[in-house]
C-alpha positions in Angstrom: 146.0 -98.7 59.1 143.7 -100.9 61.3 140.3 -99.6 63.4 139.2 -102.0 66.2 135.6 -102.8 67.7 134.6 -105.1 71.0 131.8 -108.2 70.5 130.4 -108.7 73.8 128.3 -111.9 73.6 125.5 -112.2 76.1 122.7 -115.3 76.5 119.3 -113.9 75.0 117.3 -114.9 77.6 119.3 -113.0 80.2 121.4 -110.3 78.5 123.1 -109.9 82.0 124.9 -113.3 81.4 127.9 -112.8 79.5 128.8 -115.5 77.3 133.0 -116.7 77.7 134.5 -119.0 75.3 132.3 -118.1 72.1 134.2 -118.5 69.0 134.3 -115.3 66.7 135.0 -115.6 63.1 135.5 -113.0 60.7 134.5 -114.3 56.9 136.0 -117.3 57.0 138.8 -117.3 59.7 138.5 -117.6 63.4 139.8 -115.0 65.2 139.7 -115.9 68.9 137.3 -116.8 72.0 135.3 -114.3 74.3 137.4 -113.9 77.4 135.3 -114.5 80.7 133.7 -110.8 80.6 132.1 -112.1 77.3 134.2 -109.8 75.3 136.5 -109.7 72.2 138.3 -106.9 70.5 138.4 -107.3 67.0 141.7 -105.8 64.8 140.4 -105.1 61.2 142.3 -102.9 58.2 140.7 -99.7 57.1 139.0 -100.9 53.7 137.2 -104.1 55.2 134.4 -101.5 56.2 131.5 -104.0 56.4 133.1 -106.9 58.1 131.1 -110.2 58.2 131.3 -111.7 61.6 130.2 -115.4 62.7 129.7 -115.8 66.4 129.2 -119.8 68.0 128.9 -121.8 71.3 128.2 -124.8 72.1 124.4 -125.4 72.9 123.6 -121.9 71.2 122.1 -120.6 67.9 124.8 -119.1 65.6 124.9 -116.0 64.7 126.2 -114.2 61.5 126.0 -110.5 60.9 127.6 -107.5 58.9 129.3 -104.8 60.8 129.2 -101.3 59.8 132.9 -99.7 60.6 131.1 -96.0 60.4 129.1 -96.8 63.4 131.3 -99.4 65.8 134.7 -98.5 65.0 136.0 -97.8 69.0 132.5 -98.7 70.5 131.4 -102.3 71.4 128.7 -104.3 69.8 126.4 -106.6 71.9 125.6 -110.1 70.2 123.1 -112.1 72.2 122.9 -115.8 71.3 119.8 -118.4 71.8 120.1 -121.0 73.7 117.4 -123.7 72.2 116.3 -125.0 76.0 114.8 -121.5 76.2 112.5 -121.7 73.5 108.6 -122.9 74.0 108.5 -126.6 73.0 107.2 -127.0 69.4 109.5 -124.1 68.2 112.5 -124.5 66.8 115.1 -122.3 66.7 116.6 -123.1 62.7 113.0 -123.0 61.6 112.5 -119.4 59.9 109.7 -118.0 62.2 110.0 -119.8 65.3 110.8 -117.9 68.4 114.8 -117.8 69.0 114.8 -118.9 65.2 116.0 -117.0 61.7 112.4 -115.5 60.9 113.4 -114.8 57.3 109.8 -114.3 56.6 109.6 -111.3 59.3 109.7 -108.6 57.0 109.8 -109.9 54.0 113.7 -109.4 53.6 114.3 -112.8 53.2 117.9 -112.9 51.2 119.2 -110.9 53.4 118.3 -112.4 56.5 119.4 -115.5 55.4 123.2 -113.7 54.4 123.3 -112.4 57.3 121.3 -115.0 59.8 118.6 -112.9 61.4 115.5 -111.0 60.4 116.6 -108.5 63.2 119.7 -107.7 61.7 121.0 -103.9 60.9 121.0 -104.7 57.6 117.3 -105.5 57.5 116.7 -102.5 59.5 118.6 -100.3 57.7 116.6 -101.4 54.5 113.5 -101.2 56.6 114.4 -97.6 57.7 115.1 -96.8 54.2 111.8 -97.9 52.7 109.7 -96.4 54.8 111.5 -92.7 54.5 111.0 -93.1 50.8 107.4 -94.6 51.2 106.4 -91.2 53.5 108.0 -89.0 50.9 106.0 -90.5 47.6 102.7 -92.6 46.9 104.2 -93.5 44.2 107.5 -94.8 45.3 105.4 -96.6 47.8 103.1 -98.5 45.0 106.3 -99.4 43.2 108.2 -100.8 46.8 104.9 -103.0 47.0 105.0 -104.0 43.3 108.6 -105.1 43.4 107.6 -107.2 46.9 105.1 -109.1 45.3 107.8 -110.4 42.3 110.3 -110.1 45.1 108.9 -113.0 47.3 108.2 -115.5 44.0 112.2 -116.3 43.8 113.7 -115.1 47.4 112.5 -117.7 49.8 114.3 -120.8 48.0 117.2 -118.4 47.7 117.3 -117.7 51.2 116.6 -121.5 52.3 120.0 -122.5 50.1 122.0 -119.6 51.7 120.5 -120.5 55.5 121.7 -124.2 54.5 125.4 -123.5 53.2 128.0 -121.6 55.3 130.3 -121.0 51.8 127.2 -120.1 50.3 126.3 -117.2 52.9 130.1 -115.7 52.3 129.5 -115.7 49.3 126.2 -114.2 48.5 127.5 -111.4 51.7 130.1 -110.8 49.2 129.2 -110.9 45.8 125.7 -109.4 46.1 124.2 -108.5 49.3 127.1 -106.0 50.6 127.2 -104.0 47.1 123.4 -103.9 47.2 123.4 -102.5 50.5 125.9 -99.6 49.5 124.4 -99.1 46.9 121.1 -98.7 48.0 122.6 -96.7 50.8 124.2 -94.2 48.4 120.5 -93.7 46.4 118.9 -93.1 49.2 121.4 -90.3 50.7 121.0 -89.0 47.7 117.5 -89.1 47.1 116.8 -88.1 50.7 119.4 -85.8 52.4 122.3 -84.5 49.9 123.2 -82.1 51.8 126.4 -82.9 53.1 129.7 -83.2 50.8 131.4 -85.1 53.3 128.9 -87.6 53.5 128.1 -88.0 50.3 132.0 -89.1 50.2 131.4 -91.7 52.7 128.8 -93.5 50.9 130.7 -93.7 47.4 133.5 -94.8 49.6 131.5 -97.1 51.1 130.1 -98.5 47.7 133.7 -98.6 46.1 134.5 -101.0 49.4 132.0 -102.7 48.6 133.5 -104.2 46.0 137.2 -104.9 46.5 139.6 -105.4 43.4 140.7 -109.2 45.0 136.5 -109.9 43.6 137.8 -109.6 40.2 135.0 -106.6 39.4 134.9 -106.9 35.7 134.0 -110.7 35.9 131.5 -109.8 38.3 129.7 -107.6 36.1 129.7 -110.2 33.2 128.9 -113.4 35.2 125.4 -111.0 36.5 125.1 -109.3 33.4 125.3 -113.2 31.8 122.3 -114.3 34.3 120.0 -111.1 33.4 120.7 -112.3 29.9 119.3 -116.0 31.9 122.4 -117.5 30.0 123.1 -121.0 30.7 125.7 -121.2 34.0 129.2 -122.2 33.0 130.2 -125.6 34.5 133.4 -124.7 35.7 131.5 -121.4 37.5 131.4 -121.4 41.8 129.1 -124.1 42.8 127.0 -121.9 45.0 125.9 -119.8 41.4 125.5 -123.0 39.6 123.1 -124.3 42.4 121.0 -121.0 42.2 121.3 -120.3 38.7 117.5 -121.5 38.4 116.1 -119.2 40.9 118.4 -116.3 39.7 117.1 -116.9 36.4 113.8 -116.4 37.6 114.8 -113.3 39.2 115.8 -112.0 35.8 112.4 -112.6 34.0 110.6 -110.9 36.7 110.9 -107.1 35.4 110.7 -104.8 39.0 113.1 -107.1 40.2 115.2 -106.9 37.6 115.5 -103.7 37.8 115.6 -103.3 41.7 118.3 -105.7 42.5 119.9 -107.4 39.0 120.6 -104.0 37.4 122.3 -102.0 40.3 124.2 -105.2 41.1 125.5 -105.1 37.6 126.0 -101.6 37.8 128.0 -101.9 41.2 130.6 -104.2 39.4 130.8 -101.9 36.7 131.8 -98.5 38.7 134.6 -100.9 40.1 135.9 -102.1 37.0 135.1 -98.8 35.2 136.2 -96.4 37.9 132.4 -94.7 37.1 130.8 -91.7 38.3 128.5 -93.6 41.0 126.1 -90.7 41.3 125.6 -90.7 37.7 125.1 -94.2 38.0 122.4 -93.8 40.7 120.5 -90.8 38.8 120.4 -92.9 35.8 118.6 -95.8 37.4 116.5 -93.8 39.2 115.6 -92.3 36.2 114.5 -95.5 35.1 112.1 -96.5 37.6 109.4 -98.6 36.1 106.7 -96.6 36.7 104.7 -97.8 33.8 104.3 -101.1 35.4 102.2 -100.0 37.9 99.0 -101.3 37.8 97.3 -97.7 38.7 98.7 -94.9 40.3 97.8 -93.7 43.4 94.5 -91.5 43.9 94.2 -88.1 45.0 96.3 -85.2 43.3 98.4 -86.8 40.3 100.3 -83.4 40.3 102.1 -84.1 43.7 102.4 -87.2 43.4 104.6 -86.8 40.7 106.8 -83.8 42.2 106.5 -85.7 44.9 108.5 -88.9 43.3 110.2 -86.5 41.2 112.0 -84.5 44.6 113.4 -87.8 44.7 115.8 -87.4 41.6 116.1 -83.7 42.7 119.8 -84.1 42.6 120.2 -85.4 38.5 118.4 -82.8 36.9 117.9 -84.6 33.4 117.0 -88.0 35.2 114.3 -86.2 37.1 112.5 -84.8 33.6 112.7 -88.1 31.9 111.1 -90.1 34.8 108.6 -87.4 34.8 107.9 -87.4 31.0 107.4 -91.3 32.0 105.2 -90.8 34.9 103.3 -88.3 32.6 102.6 -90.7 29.6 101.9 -93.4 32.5 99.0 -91.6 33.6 97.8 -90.7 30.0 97.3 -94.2 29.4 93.5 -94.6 28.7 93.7 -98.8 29.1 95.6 -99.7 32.3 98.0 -102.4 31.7 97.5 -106.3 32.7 98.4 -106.9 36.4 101.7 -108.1 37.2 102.0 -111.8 38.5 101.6 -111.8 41.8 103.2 -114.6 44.0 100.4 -114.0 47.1 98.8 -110.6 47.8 99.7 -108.8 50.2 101.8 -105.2 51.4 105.5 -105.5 51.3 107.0 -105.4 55.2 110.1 -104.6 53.6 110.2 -103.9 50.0 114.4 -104.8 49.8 116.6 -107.6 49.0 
């Protein structure tokens, strides 16, 4: 079985000029030009769900992206590309931050805009969208999205800067890391948020199982990022791309909020696949873990609903839920609040994701 969406690829600067003879590539193999209506149809099979598409021309900025099947299966999906004659002089457009450019720092998202080669992309949205419902719903959850930001932004920009460099690399961090994340991140947050649907809730596990296809080899997935938690030395006969960020990754590990924001459900992703595991299990038991205890102070006002108001979040694991709480409860008994955590630059998290 195969589901079909349409690139239409128009110039930036004048979205009415449709873009013929742009080359589309889908991972790593080109599939075909836009005809002279700017358009191409794209023929995919039913488990690559979150295709990753590559879209070129001559004298334009390329463009790379992740396309969600559950929203442009049968619709058409408009890719506008940059033509560098456009931009103001002094700006340029494979600079992160210049106009027309990557802007991996616009938001804060930085790995991912790098994977997936623009700071505008849904996936950064979608994280976006996601950490701001969960900011609204709890103070607490908030203080922790900003905590993790400030660890976050120590390691991610010489990730992303390696990624933006390397084409292999891109695939491979789209495929290895930043597509599970996303699932799973999308999975917590549906259930966290809305559970109230069975047939979404299937969707989303569905979505986390694609995610992470057999071909990857799940079980040595899970060892080789349970190995760099562990900050184990890289084999030499490992992908070059993890060899060349072992360093950074390393770093990643030894910083604790990130550790247990993106290194643990990554592990944990590989492990449903090669475990067949309950993935809502999974997700209350992480939850459950949120390092609460790291904050530096909680947030004022009353501490009562701020913790049902972090604890509605694991309303959906009952035994999760009480033993964040008892946490959040011995966190706030503290009489000596514990020693700030390194901070790379202060500052409020514009995205608080990976």
């Amino acid at each position: 079985m195969t589901w079909t969406t349409t690139l239409e690829v128009v110039d930036c600067a004048s979205t009415g000029t449709k873009l013929a003879g742009a080359k589309v590539e889908l991972g790593l193999v080109e599939i075909g030009l836009t005809n002279a209506a700017g358009r191409i149809d794209a023929v995919l099979d039913d488990f690559n769900t979150l295709p990753i598409f590559k879209v070129s021309k001559a004298d334009y900025v390329t463009d790379n992206f992740v396309l969600d099947k559950s929203i442009y299966a049968g619709t058409t999906r408009t890719v506008c590309l940059t033509n560098p004659t456009t931009i103001p002089d002094g700006q340029d457009p494979d600079v992160p931050g210049e106009s027309g450019g990557k802007e991996f720092d616009s938001g804060g998202c930085f790995i991912v805009s790098a994977a997936t080669g623009s700071a505008q992309s849904e996936e950064v949205a979608a994280l976006r969208a996601l950490r701001d419902r969960v900011a609204e719903r709890s103070a607490i959850a908030a203080s922790l999205i900003d905590a993790i930001y400030d660890e976050y932004r120590q390691f991610s920009p010489a990730v992303a800067e390696r990624l933006d460099a390397d084409k292999f690399a891109r695939q491979s961090a789209l495929m290895a890391a930043v597509r599970p994340l996303l699932a799973w991140y999308r999975l917590a947050g549906y259930l966290a948020l809305d559970r109230d649907n069975e047939r979404a809730l299937k969707e989303v596990q569905q979505a986390l199982r694609d995610a992470c296809p057999r071909w990857l080899s799940p079980l040595s997935m899970a060892q080789r990022i349970a190995a760099l938690r562990r900050r184990e030395p890289v084999a030499d006969n490992a992908p070059r791309t993890l060899r060349e960020l072992a360093p950074h990754l390393h770093r990643a590990a030894s910083l604790p909020l990130v550790n247990w924001a993106m290194l643990e459900p990554l592990e944990r992703c590989w492990v449903i696949a090669a475990e067949q595991l309950d993935s809502v299990r999974e997700v209350g038991r992480w939850l459950g873990d949120a390092p609460v205890e790291r904050l530096c102070a909680l947030p004022v006002g009353d501490a009562a609903a701020h913790g049902q108001a972090i604890a509605s979040l694991l309303a959906f694991s009952a035994g999760d839920q009480e033993r964040l709480v008892q946490r959040l409860q011995a966190r706030a008994a503290q009489a000596i609040t514990p020693a700030p955590l390194p901070r790379a630059q202060p500052g409020k998290s514009g995205c608080g994701c990976s």
